[in-house]
Phi, psi and omega in degrees: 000324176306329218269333176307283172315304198281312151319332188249354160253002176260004190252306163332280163328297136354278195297344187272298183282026193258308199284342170282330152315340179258016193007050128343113177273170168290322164299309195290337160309291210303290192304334189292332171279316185115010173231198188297167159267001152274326191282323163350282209302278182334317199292301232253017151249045195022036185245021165211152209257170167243176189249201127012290191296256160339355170265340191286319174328296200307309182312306186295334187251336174262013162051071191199151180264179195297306190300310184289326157312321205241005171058032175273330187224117159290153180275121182305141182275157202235145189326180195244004190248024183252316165316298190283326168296322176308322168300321182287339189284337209273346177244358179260136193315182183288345171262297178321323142320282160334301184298324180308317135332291168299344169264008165288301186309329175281331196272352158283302201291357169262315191131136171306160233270159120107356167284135164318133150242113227282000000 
């Protein structure tokens, strides 16, 4: 039963720091997922477990996958200088972001820097 326990808080976990990297409050997690902010608090001191439905939630708004939420797949560490954008974006309003995005997306749809193009 321990061994049970020590599962759902090591999955709690996870999902508390997937949401403070994204510096996230627990209500704006909570509404974004659709439950409480106790039942948050509850998840991510493992003492409330989710279900199916709600983990999926959790993969769409901290953008992260089920497997990597639930520790079935580690996550690759990510540069430290992708790590600093996120942070900075994270301080930029909601169209700014959008925008950042969309020139993160042209600058995947152009191609790595300096390549021939025929």
């Amino acid at each position: 039963m321990s061994d049970e326990s020590d599962k759902w808080r090591a999955i709690g976990e996870r999902l508390r720091q997937a949401r403070e990297y994204l510096e996230l409050k627990q209500e704006e997690a909570a509404d974004a997922i659709g439950i409480s902010r106790s039942a948050l608090s509850l998840v991510e001191n493992g003492r409330r477990k989710v279900d199916a439905v709600e983990l999926g939630r959790f993969s769409q708004v901290y953008g992260q996958s089920i497997e990597a939420l639930t520790g079935s797949a580690e996550l690759p560490p990510l540069p430290e200088s992708v790590q600093a954008l996120a942070r900075a974006a994270t301080e930029l309003s909601s169209d700014d972001r959008a925008e950042l995005l969309r020139f993160a997306e042209f600058l995947q749809m152009r191609g790595p820097r300096g390549e021939e193009r025929g």
